[in-house]
C-alpha positions in Angstrom: 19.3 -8.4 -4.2 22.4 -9.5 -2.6 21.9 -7.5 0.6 17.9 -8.2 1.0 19.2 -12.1 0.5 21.8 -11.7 3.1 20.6 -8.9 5.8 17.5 -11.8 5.8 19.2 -14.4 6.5 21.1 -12.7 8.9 17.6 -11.6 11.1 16.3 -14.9 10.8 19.4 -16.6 12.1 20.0 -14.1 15.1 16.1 -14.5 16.2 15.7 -17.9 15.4 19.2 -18.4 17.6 18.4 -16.2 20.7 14.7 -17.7 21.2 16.4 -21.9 20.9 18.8 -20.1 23.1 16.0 -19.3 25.7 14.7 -22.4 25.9 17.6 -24.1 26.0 19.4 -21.8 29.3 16.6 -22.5 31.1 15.9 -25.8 30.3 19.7 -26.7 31.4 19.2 -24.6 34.3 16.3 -26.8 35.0 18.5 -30.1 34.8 17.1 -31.1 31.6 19.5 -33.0 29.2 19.2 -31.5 25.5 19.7 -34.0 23.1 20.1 -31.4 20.3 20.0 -27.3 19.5 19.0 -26.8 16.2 19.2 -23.4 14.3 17.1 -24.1 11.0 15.2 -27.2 9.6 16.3 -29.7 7.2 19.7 -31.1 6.0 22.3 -30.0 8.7 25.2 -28.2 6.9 27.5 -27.6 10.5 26.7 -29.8 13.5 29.2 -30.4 16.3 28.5 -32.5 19.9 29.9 -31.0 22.8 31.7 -33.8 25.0 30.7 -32.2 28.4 27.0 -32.5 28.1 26.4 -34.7 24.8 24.2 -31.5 23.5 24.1 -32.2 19.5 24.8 -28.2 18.0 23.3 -28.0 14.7 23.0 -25.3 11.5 20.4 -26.3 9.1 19.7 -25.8 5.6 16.3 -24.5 6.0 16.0 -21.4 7.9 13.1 -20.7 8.8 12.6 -22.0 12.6 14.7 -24.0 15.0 14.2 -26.1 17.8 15.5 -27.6 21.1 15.2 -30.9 21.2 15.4 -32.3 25.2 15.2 -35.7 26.6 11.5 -37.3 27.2 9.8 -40.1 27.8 7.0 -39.0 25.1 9.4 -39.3 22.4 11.8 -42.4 23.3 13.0 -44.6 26.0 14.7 -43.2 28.7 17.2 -45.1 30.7 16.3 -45.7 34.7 19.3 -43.8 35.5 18.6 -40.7 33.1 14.5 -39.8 34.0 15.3 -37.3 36.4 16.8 -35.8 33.6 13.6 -36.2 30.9 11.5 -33.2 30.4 8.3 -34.6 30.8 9.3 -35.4 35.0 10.1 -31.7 35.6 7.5 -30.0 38.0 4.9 -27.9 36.3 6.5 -24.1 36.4 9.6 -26.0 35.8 8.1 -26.9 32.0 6.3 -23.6 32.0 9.5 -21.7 32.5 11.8 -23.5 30.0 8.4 -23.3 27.1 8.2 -19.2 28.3 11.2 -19.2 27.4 11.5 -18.5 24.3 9.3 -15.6 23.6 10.6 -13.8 26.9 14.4 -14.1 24.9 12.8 -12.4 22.3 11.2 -9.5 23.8 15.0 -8.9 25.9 16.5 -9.1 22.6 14.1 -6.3 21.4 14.7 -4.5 24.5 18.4 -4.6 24.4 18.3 -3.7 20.5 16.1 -0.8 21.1 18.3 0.7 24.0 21.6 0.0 21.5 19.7 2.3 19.2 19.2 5.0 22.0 22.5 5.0 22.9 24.3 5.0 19.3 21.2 7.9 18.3 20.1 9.3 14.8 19.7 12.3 13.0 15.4 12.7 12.8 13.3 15.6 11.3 12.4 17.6 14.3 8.5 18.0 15.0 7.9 20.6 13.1 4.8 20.1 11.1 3.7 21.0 7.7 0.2 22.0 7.0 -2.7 19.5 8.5 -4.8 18.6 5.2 -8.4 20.2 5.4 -10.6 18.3 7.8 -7.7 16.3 9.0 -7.7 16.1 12.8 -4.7 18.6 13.4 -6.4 21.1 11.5 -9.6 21.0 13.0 -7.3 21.2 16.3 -5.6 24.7 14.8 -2.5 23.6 14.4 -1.1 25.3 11.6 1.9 25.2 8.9 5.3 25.6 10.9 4.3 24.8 14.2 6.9 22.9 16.6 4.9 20.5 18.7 7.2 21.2 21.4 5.3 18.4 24.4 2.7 15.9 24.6 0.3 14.3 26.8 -1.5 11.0 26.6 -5.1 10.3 28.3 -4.2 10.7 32.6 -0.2 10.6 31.9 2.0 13.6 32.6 3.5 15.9 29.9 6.1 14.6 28.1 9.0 16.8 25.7 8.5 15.4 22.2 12.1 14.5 20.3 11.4 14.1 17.0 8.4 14.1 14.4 9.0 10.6 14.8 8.3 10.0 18.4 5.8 12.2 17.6 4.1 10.0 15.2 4.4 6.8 17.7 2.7 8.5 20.9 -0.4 9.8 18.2 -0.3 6.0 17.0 -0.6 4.3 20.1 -2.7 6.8 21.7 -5.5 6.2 18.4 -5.1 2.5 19.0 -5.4 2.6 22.5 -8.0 5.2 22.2 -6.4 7.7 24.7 -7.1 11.2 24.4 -4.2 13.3 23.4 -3.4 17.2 24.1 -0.2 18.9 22.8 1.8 21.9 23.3 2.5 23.7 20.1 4.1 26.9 19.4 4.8 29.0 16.3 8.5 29.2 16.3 11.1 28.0 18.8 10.6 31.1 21.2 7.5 31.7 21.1 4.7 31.3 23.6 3.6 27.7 23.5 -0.1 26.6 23.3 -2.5 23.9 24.0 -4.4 21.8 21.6 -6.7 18.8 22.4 -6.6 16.2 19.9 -9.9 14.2 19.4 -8.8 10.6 17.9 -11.9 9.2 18.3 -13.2 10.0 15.1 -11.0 8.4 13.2 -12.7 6.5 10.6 -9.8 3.8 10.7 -7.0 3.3 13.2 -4.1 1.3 11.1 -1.1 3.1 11.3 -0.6 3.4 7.6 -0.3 6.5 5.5 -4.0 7.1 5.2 -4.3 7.1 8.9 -1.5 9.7 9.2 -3.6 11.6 6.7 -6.6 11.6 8.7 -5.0 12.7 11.3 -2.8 15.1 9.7 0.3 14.5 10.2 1.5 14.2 6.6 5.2 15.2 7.2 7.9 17.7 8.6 8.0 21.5 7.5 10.1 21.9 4.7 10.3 25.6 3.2 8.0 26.3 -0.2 11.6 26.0 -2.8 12.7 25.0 -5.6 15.0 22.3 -4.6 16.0 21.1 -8.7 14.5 21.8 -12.4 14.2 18.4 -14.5 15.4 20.2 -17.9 13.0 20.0 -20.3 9.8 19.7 -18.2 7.1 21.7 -17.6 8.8 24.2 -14.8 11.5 24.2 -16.9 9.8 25.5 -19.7 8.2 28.3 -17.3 11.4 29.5 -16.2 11.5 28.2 -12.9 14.7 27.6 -11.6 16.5 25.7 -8.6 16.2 28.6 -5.5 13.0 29.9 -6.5 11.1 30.6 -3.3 7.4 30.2 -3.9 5.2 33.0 -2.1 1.3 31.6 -4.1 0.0 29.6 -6.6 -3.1 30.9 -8.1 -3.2 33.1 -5.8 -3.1 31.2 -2.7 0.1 31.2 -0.5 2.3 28.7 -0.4 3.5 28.2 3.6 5.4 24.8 3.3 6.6 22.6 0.6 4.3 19.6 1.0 1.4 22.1 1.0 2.6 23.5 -2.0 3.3 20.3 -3.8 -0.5 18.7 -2.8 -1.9 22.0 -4.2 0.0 21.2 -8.1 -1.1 17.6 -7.9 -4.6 18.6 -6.5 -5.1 21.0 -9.9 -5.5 18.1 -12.0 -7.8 15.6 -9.8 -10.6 16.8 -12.6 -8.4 15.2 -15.5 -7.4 18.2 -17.2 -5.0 20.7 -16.7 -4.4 24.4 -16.8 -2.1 27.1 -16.3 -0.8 27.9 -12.9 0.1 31.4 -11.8 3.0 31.0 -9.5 4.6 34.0 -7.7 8.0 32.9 -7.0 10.5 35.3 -5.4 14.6 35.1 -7.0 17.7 37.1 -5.9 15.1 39.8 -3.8 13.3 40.2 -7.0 9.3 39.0 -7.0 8.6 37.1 -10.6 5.0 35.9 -12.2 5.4 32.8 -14.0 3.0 30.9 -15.8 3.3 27.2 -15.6 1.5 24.1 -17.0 1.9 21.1 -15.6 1.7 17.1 -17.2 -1.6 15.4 -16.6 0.0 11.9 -14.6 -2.7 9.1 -14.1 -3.6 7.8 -10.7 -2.6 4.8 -9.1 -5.4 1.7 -8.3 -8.0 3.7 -9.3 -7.3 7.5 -7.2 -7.5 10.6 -9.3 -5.1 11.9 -11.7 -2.5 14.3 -10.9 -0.7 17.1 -12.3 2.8 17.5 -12.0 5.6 20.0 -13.1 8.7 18.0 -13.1 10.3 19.8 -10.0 11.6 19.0 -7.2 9.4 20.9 -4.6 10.7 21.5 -0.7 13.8 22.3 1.1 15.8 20.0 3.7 13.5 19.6 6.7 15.1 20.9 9.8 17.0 17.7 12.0 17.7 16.7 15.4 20.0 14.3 17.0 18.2 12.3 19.3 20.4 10.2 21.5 20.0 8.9 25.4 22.1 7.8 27.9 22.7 4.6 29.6 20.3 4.6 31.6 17.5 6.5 29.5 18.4 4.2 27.0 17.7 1.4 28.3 14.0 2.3 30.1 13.0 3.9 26.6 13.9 0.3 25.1 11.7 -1.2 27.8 8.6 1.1 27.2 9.4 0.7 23.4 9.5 -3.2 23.6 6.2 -2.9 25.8 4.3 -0.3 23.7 5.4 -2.5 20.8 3.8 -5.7 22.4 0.7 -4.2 23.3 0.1 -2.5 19.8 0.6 -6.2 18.2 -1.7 -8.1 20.4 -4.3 -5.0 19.8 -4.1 -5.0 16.2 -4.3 -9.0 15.9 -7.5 -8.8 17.9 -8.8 -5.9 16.1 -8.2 -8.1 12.7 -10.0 -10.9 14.6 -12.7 -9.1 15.0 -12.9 -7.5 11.6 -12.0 -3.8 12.7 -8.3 -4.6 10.8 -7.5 -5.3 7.9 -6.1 -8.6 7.1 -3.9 -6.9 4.9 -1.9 -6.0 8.1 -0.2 -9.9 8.2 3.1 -9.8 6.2 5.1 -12.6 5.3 9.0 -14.1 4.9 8.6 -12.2 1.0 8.1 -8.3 2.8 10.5 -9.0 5.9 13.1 -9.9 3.3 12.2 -7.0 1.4 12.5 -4.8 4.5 15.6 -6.7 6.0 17.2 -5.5 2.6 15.8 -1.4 3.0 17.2 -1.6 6.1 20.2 -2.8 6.3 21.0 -0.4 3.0 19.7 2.6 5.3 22.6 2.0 7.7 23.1 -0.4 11.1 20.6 1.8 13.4 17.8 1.2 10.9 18.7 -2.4 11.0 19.1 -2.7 14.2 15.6 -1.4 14.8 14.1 -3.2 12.1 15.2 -6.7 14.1 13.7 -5.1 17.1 10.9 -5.0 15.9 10.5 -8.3 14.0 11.7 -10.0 17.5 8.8 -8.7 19.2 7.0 -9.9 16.9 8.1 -13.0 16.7 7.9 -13.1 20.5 4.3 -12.2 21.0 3.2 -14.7 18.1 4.7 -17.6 19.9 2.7 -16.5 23.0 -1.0 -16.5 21.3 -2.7 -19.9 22.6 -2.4 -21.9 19.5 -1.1 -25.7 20.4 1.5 -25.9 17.9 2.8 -22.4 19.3 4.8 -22.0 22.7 1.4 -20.4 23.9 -0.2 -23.0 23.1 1.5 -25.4 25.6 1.6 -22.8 28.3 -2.2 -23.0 27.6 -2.1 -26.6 28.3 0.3 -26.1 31.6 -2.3 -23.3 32.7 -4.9 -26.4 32.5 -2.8 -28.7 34.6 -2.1 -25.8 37.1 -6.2 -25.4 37.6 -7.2 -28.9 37.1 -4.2 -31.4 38.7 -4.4 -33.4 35.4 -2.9 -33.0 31.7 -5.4 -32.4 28.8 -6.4 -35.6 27.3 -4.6 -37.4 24.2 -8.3 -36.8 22.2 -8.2 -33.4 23.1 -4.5 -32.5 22.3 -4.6 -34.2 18.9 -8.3 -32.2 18.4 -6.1 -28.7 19.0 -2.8 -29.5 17.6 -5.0 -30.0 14.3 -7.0 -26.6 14.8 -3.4 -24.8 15.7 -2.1 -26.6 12.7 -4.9 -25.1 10.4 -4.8 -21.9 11.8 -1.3 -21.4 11.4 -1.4 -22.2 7.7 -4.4 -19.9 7.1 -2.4 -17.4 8.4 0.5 -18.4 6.5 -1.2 -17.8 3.3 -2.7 -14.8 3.8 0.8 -13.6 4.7 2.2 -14.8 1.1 -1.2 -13.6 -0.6 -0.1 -10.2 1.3 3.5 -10.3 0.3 2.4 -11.1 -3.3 0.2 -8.1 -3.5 2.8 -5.8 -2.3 5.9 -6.9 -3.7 4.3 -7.0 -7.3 0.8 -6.2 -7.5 
């Protein structure tokens, strides 16, 4: 609890920081005076004035925003000799630039966070994929159990070399949003001869990346080989006689090639409610055994079938790569990352405009916290990822055209530039309440969201 409470607070201070930060570089490199840099709402529990500029530095209690607050004539009297200074008598790309500001700090942040990540690199299942479900869209493709997915191509781009099963999963994701057509080179083992398979992602019946879009599509995890990876003592493979090591070659008589497979054929056997016994064929020590196991009936979660289960743990280690870049590598894959990352979050809040998303998709401060908190206990690369992505997001919002937003007074700026004149006081108050209301609708389906996740 400790950790989720701190890693948040933490995130929020460092975005919250860098995008005030944006504003206020550019607004001093404008010749604007800032009256005040605020890091948080609320009481202010540090605050210091620098003597050079008069810029008020402040840490609040609330944490949940910030703001840069600059000399204007809109807010309070300006003295003769100070409006050059006032906000409101910069040239029009002037105010664009120092409002832009913010967002664009964001999305570097992201960038220079991703390409940190490059270049410290992580250990990642390699692409090697266990078997597609039936009808899933791998399987229909023919890739099978065991294959490495060795390159990949995406609508009119050029081939690619796929890292890791999870830059795998990332080109398939943005590919189905974008609706690009995908082929990939696949081969049955390291050395052998590679072939093509065209993906067809347009019959997807949904395309939110979430685990039952994985499903359709097949990707459901990496190969890990059909074993006996521990016995809980006492339960029902116990009882059988399986033990830790045991290779399994079939279950009722089908073979076992992987151990996801394996384990979705034990929990399929009791999707009718009741169970029965299993033949397994497992092979020990170069000797082939027949066991006879019968597995707990465990009820289904929000409604979905029941399951059976034999109290094992099914699967070996998956096999790992390092993935790491180098300076330069790093830094262009943060780019694209940061860019790919952008795109997908505009696409999806469009798609949830217009009712092909699911609403369910807006989280709140409740499931960042709780994700601040996984994490940061994961290790610094996860973290530093994890702000990555929260930054861009944060960016990108701040862009949409909502009037209390820093889109929304580009908006307003983009309405000067075509007309020569500002938008009207009626008008301005008209959308600040509109922005107001829509920001607050989606406020509370992001804490009816959190809610349902966190303890429904």
């Amino acid at each position: 609890m400790l950790l989720t409470v701190v890693s948040f607070i933490v995130a929020l201070g460092i975005l919250i920081a860098v995008h005030e930060w944006g504003h206020y570089r550019v607004a001093v490199a404008c010749g604007v005076k800032v009256l005040r840099y605020s890091i948080g709402f609320g009481k202010p529990l540090l605050s210091w004035t620098s003597r050079k500029s008069g810029t008020e530095y402040v840490i609040a209690a609330l944490p949940l925003g910030g703001y840069v607050r600059m000399l204007d004539e809109r807010e309070a009297e300006v003295s003769p000799e100070e409006k050059h200074l006032a906000f409101n008598n910069q040239p029009l790309r002037a105010r664009a630039a120092i409002v832009a500001a913010g967002p664009i700090a964001n999305l570097v942040l992201a960038v220079a966070l991703l390409a940190v990540v490059n270049w410290m690199g992580q250990s990642e299942p390699a692409a090697r994929l266990a078997a597609p479900p039936a009808g899933s869209i791998l399987q229909v493709a023919g890739v099978q159990s065991g294959d490495w997915v060795q390159r990949i191509a995406k609508g009119e781009q050029d081939w690619e070399a796929v890292t890791s099963l999870g830059n795998l999963r990332w080109v398939i994701t943005t590919a189905a949003i974008e609706g690009e057509p995908l082929q990939l080179e696949v081969a049955a083992g390291k050395d052998a001869a590679p072939r093509v398979v065209k993906l067809d992602l347009s019959s997807l019946a949904q395309k939110e990346p979430d685990a039952a879009f994985m499903k359709q599509v097949g990707l459901i995890g990496a190969w890990t080989s059909p074993v006996v990876d521990d016995v809980v003592e006492g339960g029902p493979a116990d009882r059988a006689g399986v033990r830790k090591g045991d290779w399994v070659q079939s279950l009722n008589g089908k073979p076992a090639s992987d151990g996801l497979q394996l384990l979705d054929m034990i929990r399929q056997l009791g999707a009718s409610g009741k169970v029965e016994p299993q033949v397994w064929v497992v092979q020990r020590n170069g000797r082939m055994l027949q066991l006879q196991v019968t597995p707990e009936l465990a009820d289904g979660k929000n409604g979905q079938s029941s399951t059976a289960r034999v109290n094992a743990y099914i699967g070996g280690q998956p096999a790992m790569v390092q993935v790491r870049l180098g300076l330069w590598d790093g830094l262009t894959a943060g780019v694209k990352k940061t860019w790919e990352l952008s795109s997908m979050t505009l696409r999806m809040m469009g798609r949830m405009l217009i009712g092909q998303a699911s609403l369910k998709n807006i989280s709140g401060p409740l499931t960042i916290a709780d994700y601040a908190g996984k994490s940061a206990s994961m290790g610094l690369v996860q973290y530093l990822s994890f702000l990555a992505l929260i930054s861009i997001s944060l960016g990108v919002l701040n862009l949409l055209p909502l009037p209390v937003l820093d889109g929304g007074h580009l908006m307003y700026y983009l309405w000067e530039g075509v007309t020569g004149r500002n938008v009207s006081d009626v008008w301005a108050e008209r959308l600040q309440r509109a922005g107001v209301a829509v920001i607050l609708l989606m406020m509370s389906v992001a804490f009816f969201n959190d809610i349902n996740r966190l303890w429904g």
